[in-house]
N, C-alpha and C positions, 0 to 999 in steps of 0.2 A: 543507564539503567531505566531512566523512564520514557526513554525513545522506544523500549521496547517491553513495557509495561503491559503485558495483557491481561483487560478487565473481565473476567466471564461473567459478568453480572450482566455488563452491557450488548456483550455477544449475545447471552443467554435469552434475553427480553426481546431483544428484537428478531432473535430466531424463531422463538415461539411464536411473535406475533405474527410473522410472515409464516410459522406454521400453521397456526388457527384461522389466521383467514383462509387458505390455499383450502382448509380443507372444509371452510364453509362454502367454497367454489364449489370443490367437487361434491359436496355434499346435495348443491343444490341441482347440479348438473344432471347428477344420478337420480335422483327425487324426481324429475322430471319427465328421466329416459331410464326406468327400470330396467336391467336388462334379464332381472328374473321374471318380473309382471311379465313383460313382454314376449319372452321365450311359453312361461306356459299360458299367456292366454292365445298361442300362437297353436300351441297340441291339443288346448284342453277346446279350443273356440269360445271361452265363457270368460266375463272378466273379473278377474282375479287383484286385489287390491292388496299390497304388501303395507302390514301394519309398522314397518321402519320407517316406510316413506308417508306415511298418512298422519304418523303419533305425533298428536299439537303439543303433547310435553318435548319431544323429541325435538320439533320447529324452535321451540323457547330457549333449547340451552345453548352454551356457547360449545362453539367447537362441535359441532357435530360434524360427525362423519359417517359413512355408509360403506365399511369394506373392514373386515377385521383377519389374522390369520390365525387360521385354525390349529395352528401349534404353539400359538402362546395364548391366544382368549381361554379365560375361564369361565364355563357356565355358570349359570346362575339363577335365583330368582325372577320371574319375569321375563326371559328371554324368550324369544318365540319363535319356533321352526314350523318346515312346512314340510307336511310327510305326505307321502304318495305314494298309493298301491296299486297299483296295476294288475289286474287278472285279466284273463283272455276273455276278450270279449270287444264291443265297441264303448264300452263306460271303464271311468274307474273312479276310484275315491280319493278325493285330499281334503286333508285337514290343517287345523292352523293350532295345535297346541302351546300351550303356555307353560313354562316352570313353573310349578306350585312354590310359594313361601318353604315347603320342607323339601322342594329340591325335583321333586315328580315329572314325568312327561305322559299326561295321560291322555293314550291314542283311542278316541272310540273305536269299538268293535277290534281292540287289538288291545297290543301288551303296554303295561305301566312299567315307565322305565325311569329309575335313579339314577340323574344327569348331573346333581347340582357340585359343583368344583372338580367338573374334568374337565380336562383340554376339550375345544370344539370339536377338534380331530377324535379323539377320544369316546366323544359323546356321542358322535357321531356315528361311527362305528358297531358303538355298544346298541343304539336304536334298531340302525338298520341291523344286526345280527339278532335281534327280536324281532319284528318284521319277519324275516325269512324265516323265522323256527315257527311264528303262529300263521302265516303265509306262505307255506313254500312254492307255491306255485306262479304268486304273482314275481312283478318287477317291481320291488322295494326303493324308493331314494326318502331321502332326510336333511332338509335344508335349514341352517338360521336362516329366519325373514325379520326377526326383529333385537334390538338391546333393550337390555333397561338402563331408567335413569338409577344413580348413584348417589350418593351422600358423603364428602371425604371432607374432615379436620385437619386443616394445616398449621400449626402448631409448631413453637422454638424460636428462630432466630427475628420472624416479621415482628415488624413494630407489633402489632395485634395479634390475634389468632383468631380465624375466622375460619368460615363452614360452607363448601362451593358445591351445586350441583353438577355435575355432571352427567356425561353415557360411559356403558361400560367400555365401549371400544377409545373410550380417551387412554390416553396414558398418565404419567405423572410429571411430565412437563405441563401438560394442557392445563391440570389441575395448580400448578404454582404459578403459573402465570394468571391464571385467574385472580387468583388470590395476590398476588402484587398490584393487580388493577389501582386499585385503590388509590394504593401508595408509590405509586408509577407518575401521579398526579402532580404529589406537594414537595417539593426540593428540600423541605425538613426532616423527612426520611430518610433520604438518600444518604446519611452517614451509617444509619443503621442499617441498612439494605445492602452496602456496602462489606460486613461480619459476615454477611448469610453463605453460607456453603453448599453450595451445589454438588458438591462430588461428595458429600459425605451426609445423603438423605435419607431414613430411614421409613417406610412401611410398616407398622405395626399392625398387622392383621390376624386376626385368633389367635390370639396371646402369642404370634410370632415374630419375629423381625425382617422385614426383607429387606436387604441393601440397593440401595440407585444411586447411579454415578451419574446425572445430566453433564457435564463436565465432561466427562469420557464422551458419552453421546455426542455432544454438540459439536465436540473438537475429531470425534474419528466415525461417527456415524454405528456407536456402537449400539444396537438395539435393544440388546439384552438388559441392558443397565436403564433403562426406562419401560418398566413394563407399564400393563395396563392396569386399569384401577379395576377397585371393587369398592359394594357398599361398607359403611363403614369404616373406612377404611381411614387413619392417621397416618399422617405427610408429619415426622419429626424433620426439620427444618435446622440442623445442627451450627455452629458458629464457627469461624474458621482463625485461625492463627494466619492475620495478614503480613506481619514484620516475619517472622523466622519459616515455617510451614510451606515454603513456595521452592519450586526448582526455575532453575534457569535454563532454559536452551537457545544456542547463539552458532553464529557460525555459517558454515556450508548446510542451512535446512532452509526450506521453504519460508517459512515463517518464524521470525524469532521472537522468543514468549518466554514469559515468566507466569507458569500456572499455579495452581494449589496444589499443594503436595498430600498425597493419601498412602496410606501403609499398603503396602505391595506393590507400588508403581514400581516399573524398572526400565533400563535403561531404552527397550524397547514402545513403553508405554510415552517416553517423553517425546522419542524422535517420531511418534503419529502424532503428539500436541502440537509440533512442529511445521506439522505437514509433511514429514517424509525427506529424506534427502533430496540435497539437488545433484546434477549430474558428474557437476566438480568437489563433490565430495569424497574425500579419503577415509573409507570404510575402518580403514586398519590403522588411524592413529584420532581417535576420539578420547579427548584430557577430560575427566572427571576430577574437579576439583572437592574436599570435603572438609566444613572445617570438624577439628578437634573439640570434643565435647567441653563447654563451659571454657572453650578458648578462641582468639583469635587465630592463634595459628592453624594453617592448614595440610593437607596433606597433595597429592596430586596425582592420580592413577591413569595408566594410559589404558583404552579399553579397543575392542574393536567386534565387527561382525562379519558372520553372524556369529560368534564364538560366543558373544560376550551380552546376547538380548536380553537375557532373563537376568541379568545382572541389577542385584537390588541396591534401587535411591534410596537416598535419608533426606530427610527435613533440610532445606539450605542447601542442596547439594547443587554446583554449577556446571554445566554440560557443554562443552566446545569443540564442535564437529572441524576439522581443520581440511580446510580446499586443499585439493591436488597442485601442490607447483606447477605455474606455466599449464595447466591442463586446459588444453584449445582454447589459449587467450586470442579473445579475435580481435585485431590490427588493422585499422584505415586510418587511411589519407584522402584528400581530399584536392582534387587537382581541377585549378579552374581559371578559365584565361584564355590564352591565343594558344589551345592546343585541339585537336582534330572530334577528339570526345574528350568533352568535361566531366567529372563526374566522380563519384565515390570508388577504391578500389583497394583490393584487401591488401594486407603488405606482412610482412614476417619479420618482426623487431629484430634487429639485430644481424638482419643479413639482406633484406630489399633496402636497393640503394636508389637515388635519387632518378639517375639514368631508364633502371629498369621499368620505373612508374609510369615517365613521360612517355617510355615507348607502347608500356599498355592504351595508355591516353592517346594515339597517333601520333605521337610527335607534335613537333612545334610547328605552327605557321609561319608561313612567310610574315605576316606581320606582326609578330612575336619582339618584341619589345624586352631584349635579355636582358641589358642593362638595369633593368627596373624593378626585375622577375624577384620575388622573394620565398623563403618559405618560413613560415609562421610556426612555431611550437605553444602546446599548452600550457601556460603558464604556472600549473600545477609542480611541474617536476624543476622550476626554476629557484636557487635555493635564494630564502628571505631576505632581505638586507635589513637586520634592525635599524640602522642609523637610519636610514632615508624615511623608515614609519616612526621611528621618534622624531621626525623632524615636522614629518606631516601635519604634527599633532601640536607643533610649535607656530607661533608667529612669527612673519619675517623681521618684525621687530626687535625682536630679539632672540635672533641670530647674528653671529658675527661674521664679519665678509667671508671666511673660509664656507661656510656652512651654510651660507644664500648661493653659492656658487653651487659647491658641490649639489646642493637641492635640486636647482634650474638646471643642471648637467645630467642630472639620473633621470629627472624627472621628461627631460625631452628624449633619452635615450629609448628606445624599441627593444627590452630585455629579453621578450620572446622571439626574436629575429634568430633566424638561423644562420650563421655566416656563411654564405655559399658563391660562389661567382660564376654566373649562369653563361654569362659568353665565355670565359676559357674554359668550359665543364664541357658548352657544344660544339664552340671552335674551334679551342684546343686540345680538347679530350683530356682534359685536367683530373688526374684520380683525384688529388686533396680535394676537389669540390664533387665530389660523387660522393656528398654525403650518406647514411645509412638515419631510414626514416623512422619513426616512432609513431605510434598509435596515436591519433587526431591531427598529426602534420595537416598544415593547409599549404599546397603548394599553389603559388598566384602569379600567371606570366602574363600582365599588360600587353594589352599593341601598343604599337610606335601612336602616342598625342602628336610629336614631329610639333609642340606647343612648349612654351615655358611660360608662364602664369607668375605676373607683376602686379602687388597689391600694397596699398599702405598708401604712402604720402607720396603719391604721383595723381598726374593730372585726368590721364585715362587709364584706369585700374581696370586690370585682366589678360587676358590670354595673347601671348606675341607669340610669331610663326619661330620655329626654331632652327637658327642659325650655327651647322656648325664652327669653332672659334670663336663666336663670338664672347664679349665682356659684359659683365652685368651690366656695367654704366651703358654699354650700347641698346642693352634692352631696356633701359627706365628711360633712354630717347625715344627709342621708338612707342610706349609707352604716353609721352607725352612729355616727359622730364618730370623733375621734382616740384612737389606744389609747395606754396608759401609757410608752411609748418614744418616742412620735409626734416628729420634730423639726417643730413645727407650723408654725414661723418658713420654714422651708425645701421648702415646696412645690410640685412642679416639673408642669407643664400638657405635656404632649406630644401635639402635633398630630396627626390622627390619617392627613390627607394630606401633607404634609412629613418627618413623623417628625421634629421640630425641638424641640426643650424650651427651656422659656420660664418663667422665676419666675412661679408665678402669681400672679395679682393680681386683683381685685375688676372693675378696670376689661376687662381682658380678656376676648371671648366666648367662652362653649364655645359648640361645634360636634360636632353627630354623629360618633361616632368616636372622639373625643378622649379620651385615658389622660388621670388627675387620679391623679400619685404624692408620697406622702407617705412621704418616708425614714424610720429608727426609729434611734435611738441606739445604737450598742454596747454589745453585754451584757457586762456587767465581775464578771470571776470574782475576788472580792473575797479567795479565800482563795489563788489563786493569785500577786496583788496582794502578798497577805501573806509567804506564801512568800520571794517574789524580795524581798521588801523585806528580811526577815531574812537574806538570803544576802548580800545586798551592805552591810549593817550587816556580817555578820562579815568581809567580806573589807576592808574600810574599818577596822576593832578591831585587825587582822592586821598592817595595812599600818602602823600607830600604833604598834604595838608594835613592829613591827619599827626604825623608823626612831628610837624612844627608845632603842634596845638599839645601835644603831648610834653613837648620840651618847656 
């Protein structure tokens, strides 16, 4: 559950803040390279200074931006456009009006027009269709060139309640991030800050309520659900139920989350918190779990789409998208060694066999080294052995001889070995060793070393040419023979594709590869021997005298 805990507090903060700067970038980008200035001091020849880009309250606030859309801005007080009438002729007239405090656009030598709380687009419209009724002749436009600043109380769940300037073309993200500033700072917040609900924020404006889901926003780019601000405006800031209130979504979706839960979410609304499906998703068995009101027990619904989007969540409800069986599992092996091309190559669980791989790979070389060749499986699908990890976890001390054997036996053993036998697979065409590969095989064919490698208690330790027939004892002569500590009785042969140790023996073959190790006795520090011996004579003298003095 808490692998897959998601915070939208912490999403939320650092979204905005990566939003408010971006758009202090563009803000200033624009400010710089009008492209209104710039177009009419390009018609008019005169230069024309846009009060958006000039207003030092505008410079001051946070989050400024310079680009609003005309189908969600509301006019307002203080905003400022720029109208233009054009009559036939080589002049014409523009003006730079202002919203009056009650709402007005008053155009000299033209019509007064009531703007204040319509759409830009709206406003817009309503201008220039006055224009053209006291102008019919000219070419009428009507531009915003400016916002005003704003005043909005954020108010409910913040440690405080506090009072943020902003412009109108903010939204109501820009404004709550501001307002966390503060307490973004001291990590004594942060439990409270933690209650605060973002999906469930309300707008109180002219005795109305407007509802914002930042939440929704953040998580699916909903824009409607963060609109813009206005003066006066109250940010209620509402508290969230973090133990029961949340849904879960897991599974075959992009991103697995556990959001806040709001009345009307449904089943559509969770798989965009998600991210959307992924490709190995099965549309048509998605398990809605729900518990039973004021109980533990649950219930379990299978749901699917698109039948089933608008299908309405509850509080605590768990969502489990389930993959498509086997749907384009992709399968490599991994073949590398004495074959023609090394390399990675796709394979089909269950029906590419060990044959078919090497012949993708070119085949073997000439000096391909079968004997040695192995294939590696991932250790994942190998099933545990409890004993051998309770043993891990034990001293050898106390273990008893069965259980120090069997330890040193598993423990040299190669569990993820494949048993496979590569020369009668190529030279005999052996079906049983034409194994069938599984997803991460490493298939690994050595060249001929044509070496066997003598280490331990011999005189010249390392690599001897390799003789076939020959006996170990023949290679720890050539080798140099046994050195003075040598335990010569206790000879141990390690395979050189198994990695398996084996008493050597006379009758055993080597094989290219093969370690030939000879243990050496412990070196006994004879005066330390001495030492501890005298110490435990005097404490045994001690203990004698003590117990005659006692009698």
């Amino acid at each position: 559950m808490h692998t897959i805990k998601f915070t939208f507090f912490t999403l939320f903060t650092s979204f905005i803040f990566m939003n408010s700067a971006g758009a202090q970038i563009s803000f200033d980008r624009i400010r710089n390279d009008d492209t209104i200035k710039n177009l009419l001091k390009a018609q008019t020849g005169k230069s024309f200074k846009s009060k958006l880009s000039n207003s030092s309250l505008n410079n001051k606030l946070p989050g400024n931006i310079a680009s609003v859309n005309e189908e969600e801005y509301i006019v307002d007080a203080g905003d400022q456009f720029v109208v233009k009438i054009d009559t036939k002729g080589p002049s014409f007239k523009m003006y730079e009006p202002v919203v009056t405090p009650d709402g007005f656009l008053v155009i000299p030598e033209g019509p007064t027009v009531k703007v204040r709380y319509l759409l830009l687009k709206d406003a817009r419209e309503k201008v220039k269709k006055s224009l053209d009724s006291a102008f019919p002749n000219a070419v009428n436009e009507c531009y915003l060139n400016g916002i005003h600043p704003v005043s909005v109380n954020v108010i409910g769940s913040l440690p405080n309640s506090t009072q943020v300037t902003m412009l109108s073309g903010n939204r109501v993200s820009d404004a709550v991030f501001e307002a966390l500033k503060p307490f973004l700072q001291d990590e004594k917040y942060l439990p409270q800050l933690k209650t605060m609900s973002i999906r469930n924020i309300k707008i109180i404006r002219h005795n109305q309520q407007i509802a914002c889901d930042l939440g929704k926003f953040l998580a699916t780019g909903a824009i409607q659900t963060n609109p813009y601000l206005m003066d006066q405006d109250v940010l209620y800031m509402a508290f969230k139920d973090t133990l029961f209130k949340t849904i879960l979504i897991s599974g075959a979706v992009h991103k697995e989350t556990e959001f806040e839960f709001k009345a009307g979410d449904d089943l559509q609304t969770a798989i965009a918190f998600a991210g959307g499906l992924t490709s190995t998703a099965d549309s048509s068995k998605i398990d809605l779990v729900r518990f039973l009101t004021n109980s533990s027990q649950f219930q379990s619904h299978t749901l699917s789409l698109p039948a089933d989007s608008a299908y309405a969540l509850q509080a605590d409800d768990r969502v489990f998208v389930r993959p498509k069986y086997d749907f384009h599992k992709k399968a490599t092996v991994r073949v590398s060694g004495a074959v023609k091309f090394p390399g990675d190559y796709a394979v089909e669980e269950g029906k590419t066999r060990l044959k078919e791989v090497i012949a993708l790979a070119g085949g073997i070389t000439p000096k391909a080294n079968l004997g040695a060749a192995q294939i590696i499986r991932d250790q994942k699908d190998e099933v545990e052995d409890p004993e051998l990890k309770r043993l891990g976890k034990v001293y050898m001390n106390e273990m008893d001889k069965i259980e120090k054997s069997y330890f040193r036996l598993r423990g040299r053993e190669t569990a993820h070995l494949v048993a496979c036998n590569f020369t009668k697979l190529f030279k005999e065409d052996s079906k049983e060793d034409n194994v069938l590969l599984k997803n991460g095989d490493e298939i690994h064919i050595p060249e001929v070393l044509k070496t066997v490698y003598v280490s331990g208690g011999v005189m010249k330790p390392g690599s001897v040419i390799f003789k076939p027939g020959m006996s170990y004892s023949s290679y720890i002569e050539l080798a140099g023979g046994f050195s003075s500590r040598a335990k010569t009785y206790d000879v141990i042969l390690i395979k050189g594709r198994t990695k398996a140790w084996m008493d050597a023996d006379d009758d055993l073959p080597i094989e290219e590869g093969d370690t030939i190790f000879v243990p050496e006795n412990e070196y006994w520090d004879w005066y330390e021997i001495f030492k501890d011996g005298l110490t435990i004579t005097a404490q045994l003298i001690s203990i004698f005298v003590l117990l005659r003095s006692i009698r």
